[in-house]
C-alpha positions as CSV (number, residue, x, y, z in Angstrom):
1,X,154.2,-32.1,130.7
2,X,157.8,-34.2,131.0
3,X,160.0,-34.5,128.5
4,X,159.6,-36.4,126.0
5,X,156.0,-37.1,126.3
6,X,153.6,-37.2,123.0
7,X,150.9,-35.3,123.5
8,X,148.9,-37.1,121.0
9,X,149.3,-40.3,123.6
10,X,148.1,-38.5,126.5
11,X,145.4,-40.4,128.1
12,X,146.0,-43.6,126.0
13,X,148.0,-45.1,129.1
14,X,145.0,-44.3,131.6
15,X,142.7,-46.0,129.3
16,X,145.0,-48.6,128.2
17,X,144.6,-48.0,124.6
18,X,147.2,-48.8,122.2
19,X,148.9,-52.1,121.8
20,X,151.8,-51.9,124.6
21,X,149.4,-50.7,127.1
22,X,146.5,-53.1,126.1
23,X,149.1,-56.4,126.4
24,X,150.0,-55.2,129.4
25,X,146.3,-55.7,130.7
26,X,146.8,-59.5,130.0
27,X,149.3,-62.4,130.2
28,X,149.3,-65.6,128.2
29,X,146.0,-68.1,128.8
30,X,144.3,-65.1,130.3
31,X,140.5,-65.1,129.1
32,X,139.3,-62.6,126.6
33,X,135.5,-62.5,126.7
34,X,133.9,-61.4,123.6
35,X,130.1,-60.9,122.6
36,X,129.4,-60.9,118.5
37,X,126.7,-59.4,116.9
38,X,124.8,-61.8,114.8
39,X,122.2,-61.5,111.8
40,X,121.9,-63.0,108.2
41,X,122.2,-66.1,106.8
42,X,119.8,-68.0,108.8
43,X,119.0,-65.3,111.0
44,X,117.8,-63.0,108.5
45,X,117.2,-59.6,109.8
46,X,117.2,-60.7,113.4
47,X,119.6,-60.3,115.7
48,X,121.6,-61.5,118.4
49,X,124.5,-61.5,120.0
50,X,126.7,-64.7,120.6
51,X,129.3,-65.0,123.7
52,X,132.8,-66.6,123.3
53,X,135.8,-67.5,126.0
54,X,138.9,-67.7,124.1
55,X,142.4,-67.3,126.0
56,X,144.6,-64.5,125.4
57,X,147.8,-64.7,123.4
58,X,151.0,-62.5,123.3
59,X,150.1,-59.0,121.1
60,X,147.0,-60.8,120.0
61,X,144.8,-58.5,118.3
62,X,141.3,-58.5,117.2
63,X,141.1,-59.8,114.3
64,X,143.2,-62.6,115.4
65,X,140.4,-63.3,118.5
66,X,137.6,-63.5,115.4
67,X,139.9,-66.2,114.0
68,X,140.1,-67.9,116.5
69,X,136.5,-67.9,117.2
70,X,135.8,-69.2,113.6
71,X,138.1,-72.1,113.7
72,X,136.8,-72.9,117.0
73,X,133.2,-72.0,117.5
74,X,131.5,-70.3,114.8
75,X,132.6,-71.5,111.7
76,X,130.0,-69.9,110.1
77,X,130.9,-66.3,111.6
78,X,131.4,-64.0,109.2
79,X,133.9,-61.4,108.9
80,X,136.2,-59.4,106.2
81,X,140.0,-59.1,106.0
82,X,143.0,-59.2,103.2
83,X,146.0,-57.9,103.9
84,X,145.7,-57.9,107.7
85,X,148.2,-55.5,108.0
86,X,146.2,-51.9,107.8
87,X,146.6,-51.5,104.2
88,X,143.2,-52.7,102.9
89,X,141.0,-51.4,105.3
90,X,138.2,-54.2,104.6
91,X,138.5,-55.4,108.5
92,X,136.7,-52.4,110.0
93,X,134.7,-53.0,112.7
94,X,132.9,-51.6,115.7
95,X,134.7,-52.8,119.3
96,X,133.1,-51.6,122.3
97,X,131.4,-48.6,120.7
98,X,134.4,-47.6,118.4
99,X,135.5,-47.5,114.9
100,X,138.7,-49.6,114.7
101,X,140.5,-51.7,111.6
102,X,139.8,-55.3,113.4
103,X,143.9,-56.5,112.5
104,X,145.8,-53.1,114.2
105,X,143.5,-53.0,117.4
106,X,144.6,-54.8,120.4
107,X,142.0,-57.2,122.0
108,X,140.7,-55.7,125.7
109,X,139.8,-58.5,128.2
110,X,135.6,-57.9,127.6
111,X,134.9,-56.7,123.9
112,X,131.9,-56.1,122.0
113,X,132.2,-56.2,118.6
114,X,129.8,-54.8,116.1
115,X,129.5,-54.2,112.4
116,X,130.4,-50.6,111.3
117,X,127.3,-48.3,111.3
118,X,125.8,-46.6,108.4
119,X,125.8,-49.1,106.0
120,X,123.4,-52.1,105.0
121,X,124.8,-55.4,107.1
122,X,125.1,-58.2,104.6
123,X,125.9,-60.7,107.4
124,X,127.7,-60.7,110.9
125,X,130.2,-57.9,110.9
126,X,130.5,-57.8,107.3
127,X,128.8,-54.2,105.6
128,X,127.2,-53.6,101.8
129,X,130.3,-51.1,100.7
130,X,128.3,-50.1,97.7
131,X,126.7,-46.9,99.2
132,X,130.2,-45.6,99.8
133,X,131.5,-46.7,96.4
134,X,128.3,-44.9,94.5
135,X,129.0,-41.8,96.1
136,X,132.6,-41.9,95.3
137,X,131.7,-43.3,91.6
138,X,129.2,-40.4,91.4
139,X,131.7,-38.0,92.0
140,X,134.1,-38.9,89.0
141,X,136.8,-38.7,90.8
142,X,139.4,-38.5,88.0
143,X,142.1,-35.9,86.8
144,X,140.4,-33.7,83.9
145,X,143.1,-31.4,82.8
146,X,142.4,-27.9,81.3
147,X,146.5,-27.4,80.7
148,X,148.5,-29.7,78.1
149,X,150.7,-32.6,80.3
150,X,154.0,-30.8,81.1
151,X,155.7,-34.8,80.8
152,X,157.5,-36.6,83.4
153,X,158.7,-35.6,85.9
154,X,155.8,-33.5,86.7
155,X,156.8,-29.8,88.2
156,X,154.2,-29.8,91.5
157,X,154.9,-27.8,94.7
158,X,154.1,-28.5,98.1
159,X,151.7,-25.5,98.6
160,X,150.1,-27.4,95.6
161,X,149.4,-30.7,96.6
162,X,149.8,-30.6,100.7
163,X,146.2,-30.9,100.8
164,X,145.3,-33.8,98.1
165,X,148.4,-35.5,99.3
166,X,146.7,-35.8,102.7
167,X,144.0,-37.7,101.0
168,X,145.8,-40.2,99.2
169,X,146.6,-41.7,102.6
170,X,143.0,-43.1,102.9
171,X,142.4,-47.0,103.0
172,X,138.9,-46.8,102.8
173,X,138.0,-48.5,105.6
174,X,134.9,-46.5,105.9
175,X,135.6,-46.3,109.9
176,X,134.9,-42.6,109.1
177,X,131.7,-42.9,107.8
178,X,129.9,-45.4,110.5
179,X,131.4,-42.7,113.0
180,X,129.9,-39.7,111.5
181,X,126.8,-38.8,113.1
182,X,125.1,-36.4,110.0
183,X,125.3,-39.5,108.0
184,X,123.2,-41.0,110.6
185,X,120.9,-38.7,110.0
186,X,120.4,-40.5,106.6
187,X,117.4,-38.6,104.1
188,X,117.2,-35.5,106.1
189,X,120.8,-34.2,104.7
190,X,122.1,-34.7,101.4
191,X,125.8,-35.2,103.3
192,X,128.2,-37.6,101.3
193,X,130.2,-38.5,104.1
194,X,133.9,-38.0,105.0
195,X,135.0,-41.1,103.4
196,X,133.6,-40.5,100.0
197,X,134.8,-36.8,100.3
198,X,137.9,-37.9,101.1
199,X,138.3,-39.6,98.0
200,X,136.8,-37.0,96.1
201,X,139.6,-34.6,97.9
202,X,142.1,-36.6,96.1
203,X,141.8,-35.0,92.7
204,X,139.2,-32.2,94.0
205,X,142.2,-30.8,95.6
206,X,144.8,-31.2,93.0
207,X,145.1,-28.3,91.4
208,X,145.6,-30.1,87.5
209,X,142.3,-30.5,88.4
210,X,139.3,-29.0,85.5
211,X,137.8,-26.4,87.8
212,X,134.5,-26.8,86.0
213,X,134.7,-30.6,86.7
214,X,135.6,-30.2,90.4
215,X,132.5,-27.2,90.5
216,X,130.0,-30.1,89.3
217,X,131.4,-32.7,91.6
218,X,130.8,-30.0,94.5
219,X,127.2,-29.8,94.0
220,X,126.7,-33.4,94.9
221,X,128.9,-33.0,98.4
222,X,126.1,-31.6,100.7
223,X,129.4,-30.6,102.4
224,X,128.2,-27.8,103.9
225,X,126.2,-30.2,106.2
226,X,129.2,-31.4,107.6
227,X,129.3,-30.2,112.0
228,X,132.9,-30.6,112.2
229,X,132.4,-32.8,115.0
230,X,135.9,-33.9,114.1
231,X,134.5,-38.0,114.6
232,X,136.1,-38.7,111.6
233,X,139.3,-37.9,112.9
234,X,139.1,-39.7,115.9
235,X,138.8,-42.8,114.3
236,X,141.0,-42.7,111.1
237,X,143.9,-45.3,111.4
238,X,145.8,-43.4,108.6
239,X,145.7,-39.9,110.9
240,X,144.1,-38.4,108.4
241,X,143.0,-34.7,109.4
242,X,139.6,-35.3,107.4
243,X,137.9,-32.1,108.8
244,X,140.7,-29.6,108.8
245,X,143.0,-30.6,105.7
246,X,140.1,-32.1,103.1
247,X,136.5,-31.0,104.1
248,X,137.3,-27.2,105.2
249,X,139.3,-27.1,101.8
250,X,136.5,-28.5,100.3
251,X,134.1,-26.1,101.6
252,X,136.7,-23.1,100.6
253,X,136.8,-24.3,96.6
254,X,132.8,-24.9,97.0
255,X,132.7,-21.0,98.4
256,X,134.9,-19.7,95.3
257,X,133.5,-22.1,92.1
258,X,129.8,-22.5,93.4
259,X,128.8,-19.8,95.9
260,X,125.3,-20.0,96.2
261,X,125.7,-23.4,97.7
262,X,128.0,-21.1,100.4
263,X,125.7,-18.8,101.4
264,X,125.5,-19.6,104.7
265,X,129.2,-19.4,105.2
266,X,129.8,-16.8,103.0
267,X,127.2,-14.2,105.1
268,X,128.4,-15.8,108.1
269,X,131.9,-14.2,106.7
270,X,130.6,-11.1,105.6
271,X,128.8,-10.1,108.7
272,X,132.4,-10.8,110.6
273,X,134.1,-8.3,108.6
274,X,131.4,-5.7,108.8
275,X,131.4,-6.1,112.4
276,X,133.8,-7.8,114.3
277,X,131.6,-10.0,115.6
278,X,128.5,-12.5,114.2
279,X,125.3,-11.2,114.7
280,X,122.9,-14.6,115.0
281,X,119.9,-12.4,113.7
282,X,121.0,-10.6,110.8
283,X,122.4,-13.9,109.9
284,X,119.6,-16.0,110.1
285,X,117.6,-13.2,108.3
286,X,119.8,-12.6,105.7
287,X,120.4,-16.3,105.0
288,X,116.6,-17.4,105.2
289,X,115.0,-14.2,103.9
290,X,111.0,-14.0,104.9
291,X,111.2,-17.8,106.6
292,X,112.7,-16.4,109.3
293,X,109.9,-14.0,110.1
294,X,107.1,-16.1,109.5
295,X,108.6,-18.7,112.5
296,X,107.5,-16.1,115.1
297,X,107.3,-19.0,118.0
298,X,110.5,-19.8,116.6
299,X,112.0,-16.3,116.9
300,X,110.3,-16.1,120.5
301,X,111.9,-18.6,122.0
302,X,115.4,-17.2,120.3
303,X,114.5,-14.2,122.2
304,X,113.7,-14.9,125.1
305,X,117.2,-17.1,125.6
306,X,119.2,-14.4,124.6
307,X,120.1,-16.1,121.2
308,X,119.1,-12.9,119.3
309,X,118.9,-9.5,119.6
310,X,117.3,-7.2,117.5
311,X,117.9,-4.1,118.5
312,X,122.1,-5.0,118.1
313,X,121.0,-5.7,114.6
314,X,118.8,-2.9,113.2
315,X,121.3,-0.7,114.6
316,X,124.0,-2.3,112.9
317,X,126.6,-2.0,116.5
318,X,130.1,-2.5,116.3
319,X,132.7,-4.7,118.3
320,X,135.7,-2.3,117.7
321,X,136.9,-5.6,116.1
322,X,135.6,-5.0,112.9
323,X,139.3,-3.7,110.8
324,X,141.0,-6.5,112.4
325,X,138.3,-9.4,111.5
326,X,138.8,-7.9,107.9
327,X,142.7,-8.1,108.3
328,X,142.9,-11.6,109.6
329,X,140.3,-12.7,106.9
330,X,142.1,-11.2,103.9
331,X,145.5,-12.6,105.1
332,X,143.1,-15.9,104.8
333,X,142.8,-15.4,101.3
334,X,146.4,-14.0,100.2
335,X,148.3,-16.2,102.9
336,X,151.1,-14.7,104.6
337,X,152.2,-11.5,103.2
């Protein structure tokens, strides 16, 4: 890699993403081609999608193509925006497949744009944003202290906020949440999402925070459901490192104040230490108990692929690994010594 070179930009060039490389795709009066989706109003719950020629303008972006669209074509087309300036985060949209904040994206020469997905469409590309904002309500996400108020200024370290500070930079824009694909999944997990555990991390994370309050938060999360797909990340215009800095925290607190909702994770841990290696059937057996046996095509087909062995488990075989998982794990727990 040169000198000099982000690594966090590699690629973007190639696929002209970002606003330098995007304008450079398109002079002035070229023509941006755009195809809205369309339901509501008088459309109800069908759906279409309408086509638009508009030209290009310098560092046009977006939100600044649906604009134009509205005051020239559609002036019923119905879209969200405030500040227009990514602070807000009400502009979120879908273009070409992607979660992006409609007034920081650069247009591309063909664009489809989309409502975000996820969440009830009240019209065009605007979203229903109370399903997010009852799961966040639900939550209470508020400072309950079990210590009197030391007064202002406030004594707080980094070690103690670095993780709720990374929260605070959400704009809930929900761009997480269409992206996330357990959420999809809609009844068959009990996932809240990344946005509404984002906001939850805020004060979840603080460590002012009533543990006992924080506990009974928890054991709405479903947060153990989460893949770590890392989609969240991809698409958060505030960088926010949603899987590794507020839902694996998140999962940690949930292990230590509510571990039966950790079991998973917590044998998945023990069974590490003991041997130096996971073990997919003692795992599966410890975790689901007499289930697991009584899936015998289940536990066939694991078999047969290799996914299980139980001979490795009833004789309880070593890696050789087994002090140094135990080592590497503790220093998890005390930090660096």
């Amino acid at each position: 890699m040169g000198a000099g070179v982000d690594a966090r930009s590699i690629g973007k060039v190639e696929n002209f993403d970002g606003l330098a490389a995007g304008n450079r795709r398109l002079a002035a009066g070229d023509t941006i081609r755009l195809r809205i989706r369309r339901s509501g109003g008088d459309l109800g719950e069908q759906i279409r999608f309408d086509s638009f020629e508009i030209p290009y303008q310098a560092s046009m972006r977006v939100l600044d193509a649906l604009i134009h669209v509205a005051e020239h074509f559609a002036p019923d087309l119905a879209y969200r925006w405030f500040c227009g300036s990514k602070m807000c985060g009400t502009c979120a949209i879908r273009m070409n497949g992607r979660e992006v904040l409609a007034c920081w994206e650069s247009v591309e020469p063909e664009m489809t744009l989309e409502p975000l997905r996820n969440l009830p469409v009240v019209r065009d590309l605007v979203v229903d944003r109370a399903p997010y904002e009852a799961r966040v309500a639900a939550f209470e996400p508020w400072l309950v202290r079990n210590q009197e108020y030391a007064g202002f200024p406030e004594p707080l370290t980094h070690k103690e906020m670095k993780d709720a500070s990374k929260a605070l930079d959400c704009i809930s824009c929900m761009a997480c949440f269409s992206a996330c694909p357990v959420i999809g999944l809609g009844s068959l997990t009990d996932f809240a999402g990344p946005a509404p555990l984002v906001q939850l991390a805020q004060t979840a994370l603080d460590t002012r925070n009533d543990p006992n309050k924080v506990a009974s938060a928890l054991e709405h999360a479903g947060i153990f459901n989460c893949v770590s797909c890392y989609k969240c990340e991809e698409v958060c215009p505030a960088k926010i490192p949603i899987v590794s800095q507020v839902i694996e925290p998140l999962k940690a607190k949930t292990a230590v104040l509510r571990p039966a909702l950790a079991k998973h994770s917590l044998t998945f841990r023990a069974i590490i230490a003991a041997r130096g290696r996971i073990d997919p059937t003692e795992l599966v057996l410890r975790v689901q108990g007499i289930k697991a046996i009584l899936h015998v095509a289940r536990a066939l087909r694991l078999l047969i692929a290799g996914k299980i062995n139980p001979l490795r488990t009833l004789f309880k075989r070593r890696t050789g690994a087994d002090a140094a998982a135990r080592r590497l794990l503790r220093q998890k727990d005390t930090g660096p010594s």
